[in-house]
N, C-alpha and C positions, 0 to 999 in steps of 0.2 A: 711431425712424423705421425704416421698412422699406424697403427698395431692390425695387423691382420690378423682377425680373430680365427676366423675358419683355419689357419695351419695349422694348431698341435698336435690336431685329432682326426679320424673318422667326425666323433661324435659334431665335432665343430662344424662338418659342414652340413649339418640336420638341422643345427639354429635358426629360425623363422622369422621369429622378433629380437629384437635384442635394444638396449639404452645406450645411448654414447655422447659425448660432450662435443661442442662444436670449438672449433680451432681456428677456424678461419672460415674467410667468405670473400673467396674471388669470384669474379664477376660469373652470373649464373650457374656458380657451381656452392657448394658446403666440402669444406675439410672437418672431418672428426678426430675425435682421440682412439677410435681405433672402430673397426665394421667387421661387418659379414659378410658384405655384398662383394665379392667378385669379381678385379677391375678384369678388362680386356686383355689376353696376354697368354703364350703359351702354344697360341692356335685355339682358345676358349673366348666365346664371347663374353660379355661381363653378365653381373647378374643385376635385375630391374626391379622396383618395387617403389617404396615408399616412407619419406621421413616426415616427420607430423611434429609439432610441437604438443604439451599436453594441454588438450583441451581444443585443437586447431584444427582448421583443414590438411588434410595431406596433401605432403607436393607428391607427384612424380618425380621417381629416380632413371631418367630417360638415357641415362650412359654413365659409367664407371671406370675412369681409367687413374694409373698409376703418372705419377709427376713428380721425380726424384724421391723421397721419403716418404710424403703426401700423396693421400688416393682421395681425388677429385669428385665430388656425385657431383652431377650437371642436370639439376633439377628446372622444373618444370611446372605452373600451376597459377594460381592467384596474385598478382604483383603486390596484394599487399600482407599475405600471407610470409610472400620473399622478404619482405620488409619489414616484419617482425624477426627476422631470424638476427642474432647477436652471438658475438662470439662467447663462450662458457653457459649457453644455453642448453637443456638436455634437452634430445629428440628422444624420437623410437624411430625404428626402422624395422621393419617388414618387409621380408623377402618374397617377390612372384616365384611360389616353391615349386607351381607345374614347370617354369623354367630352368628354375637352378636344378631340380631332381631330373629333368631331360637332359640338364649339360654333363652331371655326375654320373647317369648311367653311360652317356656316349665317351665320355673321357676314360670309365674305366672298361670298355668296352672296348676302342682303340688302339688300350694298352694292351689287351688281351690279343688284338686283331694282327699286329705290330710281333707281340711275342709269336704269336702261331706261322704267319708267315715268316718270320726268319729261323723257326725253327723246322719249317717245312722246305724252304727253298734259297736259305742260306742272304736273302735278299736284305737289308735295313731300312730304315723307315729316317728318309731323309725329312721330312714334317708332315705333320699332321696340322687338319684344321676340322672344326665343327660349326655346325651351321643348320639351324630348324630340328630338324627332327634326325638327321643324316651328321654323317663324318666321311671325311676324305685322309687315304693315307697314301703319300706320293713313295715310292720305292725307289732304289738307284739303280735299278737295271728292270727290265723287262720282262712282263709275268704272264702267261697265259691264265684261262677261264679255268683248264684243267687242276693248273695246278692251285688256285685258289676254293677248286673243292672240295679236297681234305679239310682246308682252314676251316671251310663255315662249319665244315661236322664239327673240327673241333671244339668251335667257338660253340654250337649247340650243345654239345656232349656237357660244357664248363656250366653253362646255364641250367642245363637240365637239372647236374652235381654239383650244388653252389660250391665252391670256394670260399674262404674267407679273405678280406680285403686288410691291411695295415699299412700304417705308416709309421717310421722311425725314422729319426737324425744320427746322419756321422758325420765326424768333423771331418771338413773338406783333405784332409793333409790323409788321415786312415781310406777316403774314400779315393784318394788320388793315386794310392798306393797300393790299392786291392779292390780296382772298380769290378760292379758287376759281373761276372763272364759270359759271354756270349750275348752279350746288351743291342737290343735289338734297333735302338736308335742312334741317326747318326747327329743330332744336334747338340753341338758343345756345349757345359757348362761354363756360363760368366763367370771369371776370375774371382767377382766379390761372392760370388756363395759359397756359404761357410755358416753354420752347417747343412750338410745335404739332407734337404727333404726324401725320402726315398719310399717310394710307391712299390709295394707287396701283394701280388695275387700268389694266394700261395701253391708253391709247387708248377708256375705259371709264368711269372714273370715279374722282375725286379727291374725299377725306372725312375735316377732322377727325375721328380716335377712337383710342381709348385700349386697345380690345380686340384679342383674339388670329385672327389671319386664315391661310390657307394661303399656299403660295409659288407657286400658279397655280391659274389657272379651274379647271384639270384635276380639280382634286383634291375638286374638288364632287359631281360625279357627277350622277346623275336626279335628276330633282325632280319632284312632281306637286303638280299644282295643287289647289288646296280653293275651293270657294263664294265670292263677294266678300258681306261682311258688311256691310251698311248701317250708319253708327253716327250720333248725334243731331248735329245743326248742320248735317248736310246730308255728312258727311267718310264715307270708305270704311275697309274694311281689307280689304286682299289678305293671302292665308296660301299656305305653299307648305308640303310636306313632304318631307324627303328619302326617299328610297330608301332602303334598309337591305338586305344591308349596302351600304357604300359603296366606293370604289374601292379598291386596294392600299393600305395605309400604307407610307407611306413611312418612310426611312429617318431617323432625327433624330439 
């Protein structure tokens, strides 16, 4: 089993480096005793970087994905570098931060994009995916250009006036009993979660997930809009693109 370091916090997904003990080693990949890196999943890519033994070459961490309880790095590098790796050996891991802090502005960005439009035009946000520097958010029914231009004011107006970002757990049974109101996605929670992760833009927007987010509006920066894409049954998808570069990093 892997310990996902990044969920109990904000602060967790600003972790850079961090030490962790090796658990296993299937074929081209490292299991740990618990990460920071970010497997695939959500509609989030995973996060990339690098585990190093002390004193060694770095591998590449060229993909990240989850495999029942175990989060898989599928490393990349020296073959005999690979073959010093043992299981109960400590690495370091090093997060690609321009990446992980582009996928946490676009994820809490999303969520913002996801809230405004359903609170402008009634519509949900059947999924979401991100990808480069951009996100795509698919709706269940059909949107005009008009009516998505309140949204970006909104969505600028939140940037301009940061927000502050949180995260809290409620047990699945209190959340199943008094979900969100007016919750702007339509993607069901898996029966095993318990407790709910739940994502807090405040005064903004409340949303089970599981992904890595900023600690305010701020930190999103410009966004430009892209074309609304017709898609079949009649449903939309809105796409927005960040800006590049993005605002200061901050400090983690």
């Amino acid at each position: 089993m892997t310990e996902l370091a990044y969920l109990p916090d904000l602060p967790s997904a600003y972790v850079r480096v961090f030490r962790a003990r090796v658990t296993a080693l299937p074929p081209g990949a490292v299991v740990l005793d618990r990460t920071y890196f970010y497997p695939t999943g959500g509609g989030q890519p995973c996060d990339r970087g690098t585990l190093r033994l002390e004193g060694g070459r770095p591998l590449e961490v060229a993909e990240v994905v989850k495999s029942g309880p175990a989060v898989l790095h599928r490393v990349r590098g020296d073959p005999a570098v690979v073959r010093a790796l043992a299981v109960g050996a400590e690495l370091e891991g090093t997060i690609d931060w321009e990446r992980r802090h582009r996928h946490m502005r676009l994820h809490t960005a999303q969520h913002l994009v996801s809230a405004r439009i359903f609170a402008r035009t009634g519509l949900r946000t059947r999924r979401a995916n991100l990808a480069g520097a951009g996100a795509t958010v698919d709706l269940e029914g059909p949107v005009t250009a008009d009516a998505i231009a309140p949204v970006a004011d909104d969505v600028r107006d939140v940037v301009a006036h940061p927000r502050p970002v949180a995260i809290r757990f409620v047990p699945r049974a209190e959340w199943d009993a008094h979900p969100a109101a007016g919750r702007s996605g339509l993607v069901p929670l898996p029966p095993q979660v318990d407790p709910v992760r739940v994502v807090e833009i405040d005064a903004a927007d409340v949303c089970p997930c599981g992904g890595t987010h900023v600690r305010s509006t701020g930190e999103i920066g410009e966004a430009e809009w892209l074309p609304i894409v017709p898609l079949s049954g009649g449903q939309s998808r809105v796409a927005f693109r960040l800006r590049t570069p993005g605002p200061p990093t901050p400090s983690g």
